[in-house]
Backbone bond lengths (Angstrom), bond angles and torsions (degrees), N, CA, C in turn:
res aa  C-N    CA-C-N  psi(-1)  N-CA   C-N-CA  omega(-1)  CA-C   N-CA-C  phi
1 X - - - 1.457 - - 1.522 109.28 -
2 X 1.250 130.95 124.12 1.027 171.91 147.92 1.913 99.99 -23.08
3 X 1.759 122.07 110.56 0.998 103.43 -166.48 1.652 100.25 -94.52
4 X 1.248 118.22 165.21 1.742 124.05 -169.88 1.764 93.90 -106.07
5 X 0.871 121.55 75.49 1.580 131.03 164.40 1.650 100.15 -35.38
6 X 1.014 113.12 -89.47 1.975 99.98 168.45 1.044 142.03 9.11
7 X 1.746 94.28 -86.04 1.593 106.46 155.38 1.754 118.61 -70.57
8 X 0.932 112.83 9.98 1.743 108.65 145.79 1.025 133.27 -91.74
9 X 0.804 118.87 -61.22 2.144 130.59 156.90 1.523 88.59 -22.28
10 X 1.550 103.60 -76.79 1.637 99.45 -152.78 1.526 112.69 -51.16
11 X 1.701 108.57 -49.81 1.370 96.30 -174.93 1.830 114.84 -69.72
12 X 1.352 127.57 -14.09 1.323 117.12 169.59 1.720 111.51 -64.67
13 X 0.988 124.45 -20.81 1.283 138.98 176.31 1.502 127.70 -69.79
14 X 1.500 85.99 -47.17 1.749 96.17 -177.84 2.023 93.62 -87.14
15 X 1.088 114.00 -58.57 1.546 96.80 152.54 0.975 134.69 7.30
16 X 1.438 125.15 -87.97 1.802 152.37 173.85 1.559 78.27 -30.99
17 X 1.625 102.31 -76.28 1.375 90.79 -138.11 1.284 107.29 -68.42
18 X 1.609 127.96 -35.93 1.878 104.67 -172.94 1.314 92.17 -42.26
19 X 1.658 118.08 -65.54 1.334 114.65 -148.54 1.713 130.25 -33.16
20 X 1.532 92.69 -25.62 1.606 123.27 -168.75 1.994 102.99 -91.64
21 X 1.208 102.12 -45.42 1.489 113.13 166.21 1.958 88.12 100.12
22 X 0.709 137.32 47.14 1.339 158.36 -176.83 1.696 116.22 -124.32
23 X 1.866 88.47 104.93 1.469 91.90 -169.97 1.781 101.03 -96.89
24 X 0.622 115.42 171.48 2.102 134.86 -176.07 1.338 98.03 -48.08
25 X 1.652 149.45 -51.91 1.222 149.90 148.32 1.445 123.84 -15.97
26 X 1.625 102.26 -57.68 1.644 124.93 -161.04 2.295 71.84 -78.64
27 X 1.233 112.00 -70.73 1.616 120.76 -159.34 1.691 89.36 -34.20
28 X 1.107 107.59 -43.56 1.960 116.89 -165.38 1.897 106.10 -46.03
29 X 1.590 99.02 -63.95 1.179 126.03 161.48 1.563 121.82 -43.27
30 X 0.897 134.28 -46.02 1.420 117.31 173.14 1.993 108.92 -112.01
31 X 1.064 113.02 10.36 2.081 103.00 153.00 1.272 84.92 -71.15
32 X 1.715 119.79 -60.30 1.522 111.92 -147.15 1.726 101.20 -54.88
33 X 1.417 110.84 -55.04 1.401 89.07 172.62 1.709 154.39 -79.54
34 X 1.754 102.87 46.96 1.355 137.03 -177.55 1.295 92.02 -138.55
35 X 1.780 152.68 -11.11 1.322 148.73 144.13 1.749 93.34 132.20
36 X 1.253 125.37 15.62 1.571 120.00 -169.95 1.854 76.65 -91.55
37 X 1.637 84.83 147.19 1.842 88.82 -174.50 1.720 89.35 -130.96
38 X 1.041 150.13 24.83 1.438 155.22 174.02 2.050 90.12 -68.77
39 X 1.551 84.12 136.30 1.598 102.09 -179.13 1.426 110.38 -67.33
40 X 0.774 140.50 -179.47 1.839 153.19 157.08 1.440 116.59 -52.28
41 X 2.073 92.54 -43.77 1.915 80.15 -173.91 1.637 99.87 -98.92
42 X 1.181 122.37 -8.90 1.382 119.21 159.39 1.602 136.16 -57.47
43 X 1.661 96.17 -43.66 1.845 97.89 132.79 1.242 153.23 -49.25
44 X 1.177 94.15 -34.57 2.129 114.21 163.83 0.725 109.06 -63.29
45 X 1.250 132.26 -80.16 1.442 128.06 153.89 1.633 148.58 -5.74
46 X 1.292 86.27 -51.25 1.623 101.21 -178.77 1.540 98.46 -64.81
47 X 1.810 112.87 -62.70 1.440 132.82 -172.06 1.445 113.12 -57.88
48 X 1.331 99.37 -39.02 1.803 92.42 166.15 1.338 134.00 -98.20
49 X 1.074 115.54 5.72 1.700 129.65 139.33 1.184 126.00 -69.83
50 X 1.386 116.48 -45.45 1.833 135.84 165.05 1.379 94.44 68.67
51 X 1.865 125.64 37.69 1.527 124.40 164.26 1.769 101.23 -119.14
52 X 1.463 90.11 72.63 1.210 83.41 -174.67 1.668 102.54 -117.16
53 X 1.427 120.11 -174.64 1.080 123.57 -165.83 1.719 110.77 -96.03
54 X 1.294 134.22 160.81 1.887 128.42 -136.25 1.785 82.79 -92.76
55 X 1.435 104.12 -29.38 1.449 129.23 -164.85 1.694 103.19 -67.77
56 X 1.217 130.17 -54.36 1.347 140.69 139.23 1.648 129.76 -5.15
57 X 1.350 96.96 -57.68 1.353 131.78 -152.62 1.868 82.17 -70.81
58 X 1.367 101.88 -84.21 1.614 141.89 -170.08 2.477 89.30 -47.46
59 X 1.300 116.02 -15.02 1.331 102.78 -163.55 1.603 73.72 -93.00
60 X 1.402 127.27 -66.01 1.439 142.98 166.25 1.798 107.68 2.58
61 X 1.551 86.28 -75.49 1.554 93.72 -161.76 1.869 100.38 -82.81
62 X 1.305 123.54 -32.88 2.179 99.28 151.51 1.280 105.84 -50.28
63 X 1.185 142.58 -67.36 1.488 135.15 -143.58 1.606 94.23 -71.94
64 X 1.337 155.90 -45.61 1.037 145.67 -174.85 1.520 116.93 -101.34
65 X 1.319 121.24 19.71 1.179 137.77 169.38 1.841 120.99 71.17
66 X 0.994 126.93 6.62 0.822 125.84 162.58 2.260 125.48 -28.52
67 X 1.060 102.85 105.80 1.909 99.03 -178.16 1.278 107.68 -97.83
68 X 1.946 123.89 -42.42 1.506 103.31 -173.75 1.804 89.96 -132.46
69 X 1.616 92.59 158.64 1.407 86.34 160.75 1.693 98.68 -148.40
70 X 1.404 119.29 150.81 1.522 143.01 -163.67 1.540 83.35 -101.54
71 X 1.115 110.46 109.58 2.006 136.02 154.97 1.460 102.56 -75.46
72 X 0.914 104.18 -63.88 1.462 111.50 -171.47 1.566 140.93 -38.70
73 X 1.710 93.14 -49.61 1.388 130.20 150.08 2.177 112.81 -41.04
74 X 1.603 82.02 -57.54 1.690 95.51 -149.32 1.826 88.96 -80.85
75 X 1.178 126.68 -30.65 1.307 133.10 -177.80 1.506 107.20 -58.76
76 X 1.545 114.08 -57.63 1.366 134.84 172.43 1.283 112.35 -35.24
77 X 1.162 112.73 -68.57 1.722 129.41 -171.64 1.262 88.32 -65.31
78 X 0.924 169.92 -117.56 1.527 158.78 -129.76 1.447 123.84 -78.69
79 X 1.306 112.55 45.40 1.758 130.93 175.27 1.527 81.80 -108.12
């Protein structure tokens, strides 16, 4: 089986944030305050498509603090 890179990103993403309790509004609120100016539903979007850009990803996980993340783990579980 064929892995869905997409739906990985996205779900490591949507992840962070339950885990963080950080809904797409609150996410809106702090890119903007690191200079990312993308709307709220342009974030919905992005995250629930999960074709988003690696560059995105990496603004995402500074603005909500993210320090390590296990590939290895998350790669595994979805083989």
């Amino acid at each position: 089986m064929e892995l869905d890179w997409n739906k990985v990103a996205a779900n490591i993403l949507k992840a962070e944030l339950k885990r963080r309790g950080i809904t797409y509004e609150q996410l809106h609120e702090k890119l903007k305050a690191i200079g990312i100016n993308d709307s709220t539903n342009s974030i919905k979007v992005k995250v629930s498509r999960g074709a988003f850009q690696f560059a995105f990803f990496l603004q995402c996980a500074a603005a909500i603090g993210i320090k390590n993340l296990r590939l290895d783990e998350l790669v595994t579980e979805n083989e």
